[in-house]
PDB file of N, CA, C and O in Angstrom:
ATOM      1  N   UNK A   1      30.365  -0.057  15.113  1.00  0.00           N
ATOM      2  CA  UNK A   1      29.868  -1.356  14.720  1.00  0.00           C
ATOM      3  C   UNK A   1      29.905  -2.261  15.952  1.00  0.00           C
ATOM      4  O   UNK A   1      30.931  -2.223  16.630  1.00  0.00           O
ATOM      5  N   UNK A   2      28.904  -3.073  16.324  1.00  0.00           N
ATOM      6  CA  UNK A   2      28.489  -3.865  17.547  1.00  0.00           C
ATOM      7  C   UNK A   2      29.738  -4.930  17.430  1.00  0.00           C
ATOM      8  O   UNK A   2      30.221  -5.259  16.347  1.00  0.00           O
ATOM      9  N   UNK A   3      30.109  -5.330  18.475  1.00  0.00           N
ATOM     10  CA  UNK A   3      31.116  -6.737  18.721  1.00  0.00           C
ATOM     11  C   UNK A   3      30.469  -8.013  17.820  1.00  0.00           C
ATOM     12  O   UNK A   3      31.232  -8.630  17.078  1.00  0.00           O
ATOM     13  N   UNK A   4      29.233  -8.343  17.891  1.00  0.00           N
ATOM     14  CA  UNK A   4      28.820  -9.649  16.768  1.00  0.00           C
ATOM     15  C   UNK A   4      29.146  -8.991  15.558  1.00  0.00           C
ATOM     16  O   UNK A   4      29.834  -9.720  14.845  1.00  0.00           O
ATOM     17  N   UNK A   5      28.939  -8.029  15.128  1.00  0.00           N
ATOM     18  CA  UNK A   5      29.303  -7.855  13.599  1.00  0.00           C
ATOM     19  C   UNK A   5      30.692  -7.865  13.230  1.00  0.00           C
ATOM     20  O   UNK A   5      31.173  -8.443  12.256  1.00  0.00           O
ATOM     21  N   UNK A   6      31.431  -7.024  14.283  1.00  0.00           N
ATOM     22  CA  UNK A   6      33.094  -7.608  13.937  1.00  0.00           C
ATOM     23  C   UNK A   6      33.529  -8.868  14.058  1.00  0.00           C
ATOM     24  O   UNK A   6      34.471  -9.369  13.444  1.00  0.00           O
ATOM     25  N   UNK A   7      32.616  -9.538  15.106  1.00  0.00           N
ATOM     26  CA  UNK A   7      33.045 -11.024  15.191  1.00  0.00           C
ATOM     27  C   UNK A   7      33.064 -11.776  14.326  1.00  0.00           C
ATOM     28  O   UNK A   7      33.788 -12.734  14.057  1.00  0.00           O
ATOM     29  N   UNK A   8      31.615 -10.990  13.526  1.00  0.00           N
ATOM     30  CA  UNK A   8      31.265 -12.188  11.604  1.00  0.00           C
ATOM     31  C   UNK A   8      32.263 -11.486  10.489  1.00  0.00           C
ATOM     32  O   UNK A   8      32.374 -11.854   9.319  1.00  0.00           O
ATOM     33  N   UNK A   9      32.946 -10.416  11.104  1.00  0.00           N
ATOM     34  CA  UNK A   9      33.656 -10.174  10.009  1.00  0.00           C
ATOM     35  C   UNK A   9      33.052  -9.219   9.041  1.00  0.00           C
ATOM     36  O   UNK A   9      33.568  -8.989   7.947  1.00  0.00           O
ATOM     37  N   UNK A  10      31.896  -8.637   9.481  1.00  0.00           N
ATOM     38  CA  UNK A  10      31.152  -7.866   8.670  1.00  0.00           C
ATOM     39  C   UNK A  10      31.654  -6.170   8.839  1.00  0.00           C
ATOM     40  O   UNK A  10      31.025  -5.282   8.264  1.00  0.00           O
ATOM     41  N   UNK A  11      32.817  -5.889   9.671  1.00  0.00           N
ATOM     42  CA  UNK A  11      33.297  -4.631   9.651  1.00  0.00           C
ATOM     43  C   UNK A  11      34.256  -4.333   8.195  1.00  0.00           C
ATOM     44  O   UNK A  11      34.860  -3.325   7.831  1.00  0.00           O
ATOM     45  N   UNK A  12      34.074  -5.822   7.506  1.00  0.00           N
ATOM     46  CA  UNK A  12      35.559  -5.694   6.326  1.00  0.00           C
ATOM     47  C   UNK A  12      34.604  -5.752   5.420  1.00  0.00           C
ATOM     48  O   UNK A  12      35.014  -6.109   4.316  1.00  0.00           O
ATOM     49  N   UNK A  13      33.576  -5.549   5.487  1.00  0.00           N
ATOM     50  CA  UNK A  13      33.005  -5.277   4.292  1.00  0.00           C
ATOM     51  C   UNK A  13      32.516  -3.765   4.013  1.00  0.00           C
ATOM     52  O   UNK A  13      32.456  -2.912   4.898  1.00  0.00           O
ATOM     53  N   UNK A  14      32.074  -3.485   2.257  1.00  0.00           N
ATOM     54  CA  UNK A  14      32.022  -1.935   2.220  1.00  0.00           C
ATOM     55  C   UNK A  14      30.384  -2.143   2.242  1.00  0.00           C
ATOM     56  O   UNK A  14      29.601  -3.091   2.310  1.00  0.00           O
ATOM     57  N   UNK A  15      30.320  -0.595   2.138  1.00  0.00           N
ATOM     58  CA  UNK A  15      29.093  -0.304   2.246  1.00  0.00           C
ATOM     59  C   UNK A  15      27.538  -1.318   1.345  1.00  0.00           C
ATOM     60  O   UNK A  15      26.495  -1.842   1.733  1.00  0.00           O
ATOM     61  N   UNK A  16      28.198  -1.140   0.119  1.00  0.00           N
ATOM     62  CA  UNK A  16      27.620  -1.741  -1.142  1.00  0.00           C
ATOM     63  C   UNK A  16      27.384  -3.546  -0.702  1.00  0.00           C
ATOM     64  O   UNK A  16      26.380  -4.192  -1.003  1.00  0.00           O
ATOM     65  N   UNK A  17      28.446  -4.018  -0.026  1.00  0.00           N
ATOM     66  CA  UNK A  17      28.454  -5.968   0.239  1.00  0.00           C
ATOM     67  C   UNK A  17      27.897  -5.431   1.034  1.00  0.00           C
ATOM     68  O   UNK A  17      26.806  -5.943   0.783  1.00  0.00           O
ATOM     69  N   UNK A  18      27.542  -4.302   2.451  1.00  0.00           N
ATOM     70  CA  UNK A  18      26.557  -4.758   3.479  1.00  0.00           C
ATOM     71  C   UNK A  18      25.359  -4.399   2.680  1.00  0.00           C
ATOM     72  O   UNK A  18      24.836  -5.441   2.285  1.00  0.00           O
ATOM     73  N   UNK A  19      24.740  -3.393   2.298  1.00  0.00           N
ATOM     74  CA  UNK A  19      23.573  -3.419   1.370  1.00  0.00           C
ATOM     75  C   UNK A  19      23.006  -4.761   0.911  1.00  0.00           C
ATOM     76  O   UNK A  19      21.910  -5.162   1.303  1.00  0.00           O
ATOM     77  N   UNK A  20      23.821  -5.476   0.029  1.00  0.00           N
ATOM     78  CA  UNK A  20      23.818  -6.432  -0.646  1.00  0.00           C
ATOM     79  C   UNK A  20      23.279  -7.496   0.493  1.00  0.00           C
ATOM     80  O   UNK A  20      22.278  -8.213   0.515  1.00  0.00           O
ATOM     81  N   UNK A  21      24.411  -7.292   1.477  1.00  0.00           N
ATOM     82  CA  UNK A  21      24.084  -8.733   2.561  1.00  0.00           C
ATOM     83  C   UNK A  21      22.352  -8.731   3.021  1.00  0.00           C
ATOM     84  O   UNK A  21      21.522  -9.639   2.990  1.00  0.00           O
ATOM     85  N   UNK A  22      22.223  -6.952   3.546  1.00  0.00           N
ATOM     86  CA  UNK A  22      20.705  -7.038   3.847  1.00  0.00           C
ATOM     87  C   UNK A  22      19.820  -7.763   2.858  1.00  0.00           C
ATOM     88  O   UNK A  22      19.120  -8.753   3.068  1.00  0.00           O
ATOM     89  N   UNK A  23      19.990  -7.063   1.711  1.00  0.00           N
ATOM     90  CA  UNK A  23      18.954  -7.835   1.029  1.00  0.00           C
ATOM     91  C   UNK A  23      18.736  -9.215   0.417  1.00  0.00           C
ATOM     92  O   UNK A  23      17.738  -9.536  -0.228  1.00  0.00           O
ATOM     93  N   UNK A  24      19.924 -10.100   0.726  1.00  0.00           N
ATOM     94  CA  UNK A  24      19.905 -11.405   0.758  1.00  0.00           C
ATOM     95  C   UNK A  24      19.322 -11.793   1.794  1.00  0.00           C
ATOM     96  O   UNK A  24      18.508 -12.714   1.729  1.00  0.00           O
ATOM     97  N   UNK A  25      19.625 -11.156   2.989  1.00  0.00           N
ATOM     98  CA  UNK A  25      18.679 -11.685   4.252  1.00  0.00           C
ATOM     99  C   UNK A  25      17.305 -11.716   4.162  1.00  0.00           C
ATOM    100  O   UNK A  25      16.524 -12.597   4.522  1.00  0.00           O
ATOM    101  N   UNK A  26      17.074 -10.500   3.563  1.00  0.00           N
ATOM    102  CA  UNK A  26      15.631  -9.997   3.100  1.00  0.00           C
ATOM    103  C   UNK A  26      14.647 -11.324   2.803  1.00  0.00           C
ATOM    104  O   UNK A  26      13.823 -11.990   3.429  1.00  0.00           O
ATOM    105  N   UNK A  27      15.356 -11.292   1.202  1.00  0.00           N
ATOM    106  CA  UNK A  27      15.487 -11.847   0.286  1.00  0.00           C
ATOM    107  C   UNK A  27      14.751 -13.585   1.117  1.00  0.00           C
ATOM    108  O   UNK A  27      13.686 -14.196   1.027  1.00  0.00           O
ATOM    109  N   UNK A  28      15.681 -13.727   1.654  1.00  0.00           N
ATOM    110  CA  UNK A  28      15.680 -15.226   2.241  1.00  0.00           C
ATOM    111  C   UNK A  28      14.615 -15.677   3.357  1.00  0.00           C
ATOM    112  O   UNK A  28      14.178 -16.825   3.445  1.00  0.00           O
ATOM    113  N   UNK A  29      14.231 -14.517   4.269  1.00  0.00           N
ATOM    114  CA  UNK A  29      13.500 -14.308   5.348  1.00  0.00           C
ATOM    115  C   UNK A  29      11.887 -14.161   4.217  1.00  0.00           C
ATOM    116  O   UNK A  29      10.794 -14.362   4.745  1.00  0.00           O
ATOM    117  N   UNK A  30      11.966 -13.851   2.907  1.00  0.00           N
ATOM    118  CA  UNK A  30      10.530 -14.001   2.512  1.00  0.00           C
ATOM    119  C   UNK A  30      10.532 -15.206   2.320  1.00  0.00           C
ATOM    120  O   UNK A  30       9.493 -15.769   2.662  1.00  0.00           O
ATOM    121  N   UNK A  31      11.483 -15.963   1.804  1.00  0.00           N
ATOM    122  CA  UNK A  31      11.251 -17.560   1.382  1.00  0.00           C
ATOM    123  C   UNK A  31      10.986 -18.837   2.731  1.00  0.00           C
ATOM    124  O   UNK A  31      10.499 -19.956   2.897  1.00  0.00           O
ATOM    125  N   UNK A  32      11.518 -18.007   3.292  1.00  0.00           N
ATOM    126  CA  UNK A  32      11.539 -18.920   4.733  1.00  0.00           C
ATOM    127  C   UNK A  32      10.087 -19.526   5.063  1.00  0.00           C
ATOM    128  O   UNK A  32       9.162 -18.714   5.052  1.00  0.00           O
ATOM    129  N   UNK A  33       9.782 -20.908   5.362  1.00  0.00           N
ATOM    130  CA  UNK A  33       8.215 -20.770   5.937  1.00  0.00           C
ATOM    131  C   UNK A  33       7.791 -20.871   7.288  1.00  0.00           C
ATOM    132  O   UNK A  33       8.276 -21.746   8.005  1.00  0.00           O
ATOM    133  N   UNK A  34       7.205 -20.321   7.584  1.00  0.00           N
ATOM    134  CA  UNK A  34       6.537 -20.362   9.106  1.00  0.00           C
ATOM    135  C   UNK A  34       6.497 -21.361   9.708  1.00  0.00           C
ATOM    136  O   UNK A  34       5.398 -21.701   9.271  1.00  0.00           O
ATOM    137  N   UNK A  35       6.799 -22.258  10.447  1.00  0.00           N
ATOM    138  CA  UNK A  35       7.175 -23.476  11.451  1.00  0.00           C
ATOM    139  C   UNK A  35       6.106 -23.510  12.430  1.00  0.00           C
ATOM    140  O   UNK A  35       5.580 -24.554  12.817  1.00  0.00           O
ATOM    141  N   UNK A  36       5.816 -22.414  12.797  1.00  0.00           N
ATOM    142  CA  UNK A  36       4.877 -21.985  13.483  1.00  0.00           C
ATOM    143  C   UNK A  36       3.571 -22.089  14.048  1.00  0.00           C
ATOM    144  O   UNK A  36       3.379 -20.976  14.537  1.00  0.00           O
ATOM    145  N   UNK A  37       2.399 -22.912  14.294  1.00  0.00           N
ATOM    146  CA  UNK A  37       1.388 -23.025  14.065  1.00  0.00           C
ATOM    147  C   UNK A  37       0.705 -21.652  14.567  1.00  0.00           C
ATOM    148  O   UNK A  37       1.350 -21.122  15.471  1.00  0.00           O
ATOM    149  N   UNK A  38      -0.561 -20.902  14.144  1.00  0.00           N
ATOM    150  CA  UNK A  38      -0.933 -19.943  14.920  1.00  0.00           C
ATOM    151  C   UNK A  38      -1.865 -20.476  16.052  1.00  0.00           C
ATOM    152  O   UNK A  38      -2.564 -21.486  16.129  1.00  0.00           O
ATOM    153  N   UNK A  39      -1.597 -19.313  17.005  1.00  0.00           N
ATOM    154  CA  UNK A  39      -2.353 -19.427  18.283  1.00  0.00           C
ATOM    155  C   UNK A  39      -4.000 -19.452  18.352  1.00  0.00           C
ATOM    156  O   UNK A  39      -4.538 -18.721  17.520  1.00  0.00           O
ATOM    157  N   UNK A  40      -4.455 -19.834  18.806  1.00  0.00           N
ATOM    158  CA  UNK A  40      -6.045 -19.784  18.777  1.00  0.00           C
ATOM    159  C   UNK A  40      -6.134 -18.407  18.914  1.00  0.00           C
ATOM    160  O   UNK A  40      -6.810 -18.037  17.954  1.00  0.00           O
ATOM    161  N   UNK A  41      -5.785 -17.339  19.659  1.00  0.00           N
ATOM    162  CA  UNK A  41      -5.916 -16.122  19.425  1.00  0.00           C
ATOM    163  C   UNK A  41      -5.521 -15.609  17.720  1.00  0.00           C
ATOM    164  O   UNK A  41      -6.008 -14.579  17.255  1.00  0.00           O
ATOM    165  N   UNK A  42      -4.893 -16.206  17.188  1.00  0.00           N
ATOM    166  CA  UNK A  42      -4.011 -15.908  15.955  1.00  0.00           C
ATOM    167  C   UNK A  42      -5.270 -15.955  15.103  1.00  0.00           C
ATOM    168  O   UNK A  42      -5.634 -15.097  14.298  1.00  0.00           O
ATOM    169  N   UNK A  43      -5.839 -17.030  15.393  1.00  0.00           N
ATOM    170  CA  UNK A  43      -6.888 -17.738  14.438  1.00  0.00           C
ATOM    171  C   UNK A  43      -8.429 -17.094  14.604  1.00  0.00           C
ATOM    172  O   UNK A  43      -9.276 -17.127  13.711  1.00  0.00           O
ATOM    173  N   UNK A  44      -8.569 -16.650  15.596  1.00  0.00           N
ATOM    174  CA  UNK A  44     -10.064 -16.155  15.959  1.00  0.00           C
ATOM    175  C   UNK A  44      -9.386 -14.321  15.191  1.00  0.00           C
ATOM    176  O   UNK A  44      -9.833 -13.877  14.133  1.00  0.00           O
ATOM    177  N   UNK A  45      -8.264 -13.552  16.068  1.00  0.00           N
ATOM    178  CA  UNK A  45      -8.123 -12.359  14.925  1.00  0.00           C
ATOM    179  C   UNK A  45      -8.464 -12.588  13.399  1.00  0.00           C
ATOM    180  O   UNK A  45      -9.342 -11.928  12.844  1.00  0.00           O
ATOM    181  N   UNK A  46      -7.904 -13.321  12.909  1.00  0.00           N
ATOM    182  CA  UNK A  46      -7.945 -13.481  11.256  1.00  0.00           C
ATOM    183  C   UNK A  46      -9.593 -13.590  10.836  1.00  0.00           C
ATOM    184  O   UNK A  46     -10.334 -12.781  10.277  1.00  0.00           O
ATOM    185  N   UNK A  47      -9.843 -15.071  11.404  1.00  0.00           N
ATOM    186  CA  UNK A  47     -11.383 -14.680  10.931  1.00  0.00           C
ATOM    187  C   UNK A  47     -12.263 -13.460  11.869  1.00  0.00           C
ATOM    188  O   UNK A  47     -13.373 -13.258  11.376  1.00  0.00           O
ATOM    189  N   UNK A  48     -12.031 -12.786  12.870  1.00  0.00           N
ATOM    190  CA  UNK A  48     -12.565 -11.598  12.562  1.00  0.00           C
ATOM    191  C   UNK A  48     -12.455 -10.846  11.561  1.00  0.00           C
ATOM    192  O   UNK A  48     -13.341 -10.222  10.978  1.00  0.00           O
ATOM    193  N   UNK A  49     -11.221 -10.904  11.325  1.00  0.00           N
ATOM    194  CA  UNK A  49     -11.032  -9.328  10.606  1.00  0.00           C
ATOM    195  C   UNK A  49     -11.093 -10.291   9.200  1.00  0.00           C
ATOM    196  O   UNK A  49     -10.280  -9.827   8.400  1.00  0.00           O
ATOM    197  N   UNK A  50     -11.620 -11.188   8.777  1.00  0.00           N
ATOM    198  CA  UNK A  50     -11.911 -11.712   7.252  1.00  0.00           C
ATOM    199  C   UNK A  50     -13.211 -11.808   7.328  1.00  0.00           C
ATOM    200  O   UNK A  50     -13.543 -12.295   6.247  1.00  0.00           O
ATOM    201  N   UNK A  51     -14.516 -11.566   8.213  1.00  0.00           N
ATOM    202  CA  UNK A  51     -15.725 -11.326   8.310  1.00  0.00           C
ATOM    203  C   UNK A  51     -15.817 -10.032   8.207  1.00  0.00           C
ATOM    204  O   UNK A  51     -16.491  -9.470   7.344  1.00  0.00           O
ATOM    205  N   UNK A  52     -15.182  -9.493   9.032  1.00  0.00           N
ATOM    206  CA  UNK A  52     -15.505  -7.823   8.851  1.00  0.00           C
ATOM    207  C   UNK A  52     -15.107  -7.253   7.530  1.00  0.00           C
ATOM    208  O   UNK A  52     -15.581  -6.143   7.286  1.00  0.00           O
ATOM    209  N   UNK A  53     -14.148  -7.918   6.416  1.00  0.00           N
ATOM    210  CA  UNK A  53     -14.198  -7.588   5.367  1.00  0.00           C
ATOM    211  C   UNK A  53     -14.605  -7.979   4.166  1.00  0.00           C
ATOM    212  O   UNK A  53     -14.364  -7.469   3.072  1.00  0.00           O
ATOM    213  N   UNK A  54     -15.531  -9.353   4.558  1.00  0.00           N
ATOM    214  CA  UNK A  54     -16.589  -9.834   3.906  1.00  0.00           C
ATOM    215  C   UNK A  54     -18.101  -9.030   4.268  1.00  0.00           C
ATOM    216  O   UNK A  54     -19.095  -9.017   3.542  1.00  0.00           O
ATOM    217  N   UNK A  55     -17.984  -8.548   5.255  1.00  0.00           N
ATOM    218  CA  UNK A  55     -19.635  -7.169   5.599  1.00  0.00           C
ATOM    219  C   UNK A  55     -19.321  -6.150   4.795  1.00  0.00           C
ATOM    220  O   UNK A  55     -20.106  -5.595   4.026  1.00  0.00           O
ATOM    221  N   UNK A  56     -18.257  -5.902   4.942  1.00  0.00           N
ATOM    222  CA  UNK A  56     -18.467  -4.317   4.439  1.00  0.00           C
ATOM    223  C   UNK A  56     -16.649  -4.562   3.019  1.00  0.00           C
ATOM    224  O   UNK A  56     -15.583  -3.946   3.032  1.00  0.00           O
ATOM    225  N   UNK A  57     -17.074  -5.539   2.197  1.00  0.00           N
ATOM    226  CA  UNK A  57     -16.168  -4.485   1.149  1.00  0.00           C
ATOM    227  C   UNK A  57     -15.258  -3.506   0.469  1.00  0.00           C
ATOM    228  O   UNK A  57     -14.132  -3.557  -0.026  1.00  0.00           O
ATOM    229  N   UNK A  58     -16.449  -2.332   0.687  1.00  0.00           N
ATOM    230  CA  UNK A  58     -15.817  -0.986   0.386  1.00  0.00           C
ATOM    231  C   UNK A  58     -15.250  -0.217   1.017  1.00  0.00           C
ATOM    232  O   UNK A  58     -14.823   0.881   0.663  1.00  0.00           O
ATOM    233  N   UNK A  59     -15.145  -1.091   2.761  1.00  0.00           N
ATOM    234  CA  UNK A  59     -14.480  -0.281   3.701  1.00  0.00           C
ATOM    235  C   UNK A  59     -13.105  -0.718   3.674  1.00  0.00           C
ATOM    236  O   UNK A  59     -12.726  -1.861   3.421  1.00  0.00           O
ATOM    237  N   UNK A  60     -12.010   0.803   4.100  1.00  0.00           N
ATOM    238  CA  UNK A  60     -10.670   0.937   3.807  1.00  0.00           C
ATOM    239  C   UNK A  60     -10.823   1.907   2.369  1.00  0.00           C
ATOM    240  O   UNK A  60     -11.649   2.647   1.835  1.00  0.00           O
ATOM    241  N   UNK A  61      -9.266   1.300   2.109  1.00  0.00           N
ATOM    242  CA  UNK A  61      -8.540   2.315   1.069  1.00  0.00           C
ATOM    243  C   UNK A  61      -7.953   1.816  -0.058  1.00  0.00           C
ATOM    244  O   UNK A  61      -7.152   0.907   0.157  1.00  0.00           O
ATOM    245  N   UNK A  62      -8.150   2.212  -1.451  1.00  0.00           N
ATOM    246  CA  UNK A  62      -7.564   1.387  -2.101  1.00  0.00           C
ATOM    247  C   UNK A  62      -6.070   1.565  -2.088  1.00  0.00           C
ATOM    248  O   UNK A  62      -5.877   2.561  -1.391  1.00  0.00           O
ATOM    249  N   UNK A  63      -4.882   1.082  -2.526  1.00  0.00           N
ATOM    250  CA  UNK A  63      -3.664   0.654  -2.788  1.00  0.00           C
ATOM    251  C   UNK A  63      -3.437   2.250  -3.250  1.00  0.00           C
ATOM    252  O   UNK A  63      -2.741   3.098  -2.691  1.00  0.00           O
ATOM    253  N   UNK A  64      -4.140   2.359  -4.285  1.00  0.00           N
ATOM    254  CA  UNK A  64      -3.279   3.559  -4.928  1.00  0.00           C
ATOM    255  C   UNK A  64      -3.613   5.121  -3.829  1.00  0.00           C
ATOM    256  O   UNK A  64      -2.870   6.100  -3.903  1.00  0.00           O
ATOM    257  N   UNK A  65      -4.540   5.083  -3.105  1.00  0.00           N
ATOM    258  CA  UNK A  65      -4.948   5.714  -2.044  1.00  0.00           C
ATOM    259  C   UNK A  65      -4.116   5.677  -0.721  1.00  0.00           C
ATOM    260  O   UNK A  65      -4.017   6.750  -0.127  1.00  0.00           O
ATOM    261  N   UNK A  66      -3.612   4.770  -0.278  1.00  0.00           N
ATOM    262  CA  UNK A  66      -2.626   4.841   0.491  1.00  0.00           C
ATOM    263  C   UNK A  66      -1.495   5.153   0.325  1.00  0.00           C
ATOM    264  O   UNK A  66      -0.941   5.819   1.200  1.00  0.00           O
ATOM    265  N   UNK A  67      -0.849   4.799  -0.760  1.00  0.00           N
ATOM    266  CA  UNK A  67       0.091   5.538  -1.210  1.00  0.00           C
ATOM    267  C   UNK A  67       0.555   7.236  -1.451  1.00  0.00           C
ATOM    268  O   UNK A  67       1.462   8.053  -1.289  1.00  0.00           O
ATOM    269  N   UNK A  68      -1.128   6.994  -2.071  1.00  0.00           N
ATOM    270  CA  UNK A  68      -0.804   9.065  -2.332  1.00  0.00           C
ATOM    271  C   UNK A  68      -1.205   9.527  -1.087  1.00  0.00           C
ATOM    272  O   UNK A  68      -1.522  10.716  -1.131  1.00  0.00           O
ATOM    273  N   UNK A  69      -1.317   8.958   0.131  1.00  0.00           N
ATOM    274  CA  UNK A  69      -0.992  10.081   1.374  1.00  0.00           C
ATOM    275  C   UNK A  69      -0.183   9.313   2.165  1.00  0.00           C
ATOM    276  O   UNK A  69      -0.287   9.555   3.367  1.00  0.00           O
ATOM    277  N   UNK A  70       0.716   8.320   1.798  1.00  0.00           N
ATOM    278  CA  UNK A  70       1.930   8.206   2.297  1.00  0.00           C
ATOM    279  C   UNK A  70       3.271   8.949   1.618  1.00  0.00           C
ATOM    280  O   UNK A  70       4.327   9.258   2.172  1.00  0.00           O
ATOM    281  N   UNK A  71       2.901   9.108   0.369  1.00  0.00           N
ATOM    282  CA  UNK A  71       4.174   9.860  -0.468  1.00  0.00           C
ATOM    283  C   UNK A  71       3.406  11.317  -0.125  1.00  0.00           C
ATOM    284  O   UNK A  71       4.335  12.018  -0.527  1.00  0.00           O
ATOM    285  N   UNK A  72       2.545  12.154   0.256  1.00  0.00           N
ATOM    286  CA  UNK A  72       1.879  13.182  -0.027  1.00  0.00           C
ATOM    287  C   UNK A  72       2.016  13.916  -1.485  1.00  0.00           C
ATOM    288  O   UNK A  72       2.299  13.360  -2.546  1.00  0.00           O
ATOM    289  N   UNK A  73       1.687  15.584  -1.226  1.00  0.00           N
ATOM    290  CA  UNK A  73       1.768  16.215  -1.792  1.00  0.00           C
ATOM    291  C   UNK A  73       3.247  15.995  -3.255  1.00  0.00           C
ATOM    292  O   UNK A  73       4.416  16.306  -3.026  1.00  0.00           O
ATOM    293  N   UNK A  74       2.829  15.496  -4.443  1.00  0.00           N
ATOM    294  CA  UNK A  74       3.979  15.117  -4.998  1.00  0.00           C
ATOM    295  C   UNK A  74       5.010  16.887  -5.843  1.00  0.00           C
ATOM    296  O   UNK A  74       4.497  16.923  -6.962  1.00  0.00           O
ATOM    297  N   UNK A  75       5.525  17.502  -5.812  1.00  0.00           N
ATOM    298  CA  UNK A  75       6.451  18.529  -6.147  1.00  0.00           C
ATOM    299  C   UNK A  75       7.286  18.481  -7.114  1.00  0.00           C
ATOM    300  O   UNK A  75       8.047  19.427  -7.320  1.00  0.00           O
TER     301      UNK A  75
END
């Protein structure tokens, strides 16, 4: 375990409270909002790639399609 984590005291915890801790971080890091403004590069990517999927639609994969060849062959 790294020196900051013993330093927070996180070596006295078990497995299950660090689990737990991740997913409060998780958890919290989705609620968090972006402060951020995007970059003009940020902004010209997006509307590319939101034109290119206003041309063409049907291009890509649906949801349930990516999945079944990320889980593959199911057994």
């Amino acid at each position: 375990m790294s020196t900051t984590m013993k330093s927070l005291g996180l070596d006295r915890l078990s497995r299950a409270e660090l689990f737990q801790l991740v997913q409060d971080i998780w958890d919290e890091l989705g609620t968090a909002e972006e402060v951020r403004p995007l970059t003009p590069t940020e902004e010209l990517l997006i509307d590319e790639r939101l034109a290119a999927a206003d041309a063409n639609p049907n291009a890509g994969s649906s949801w349930d399609e990516v999945k079944a060849r990320l889980l593959g062959p199911q057994r």
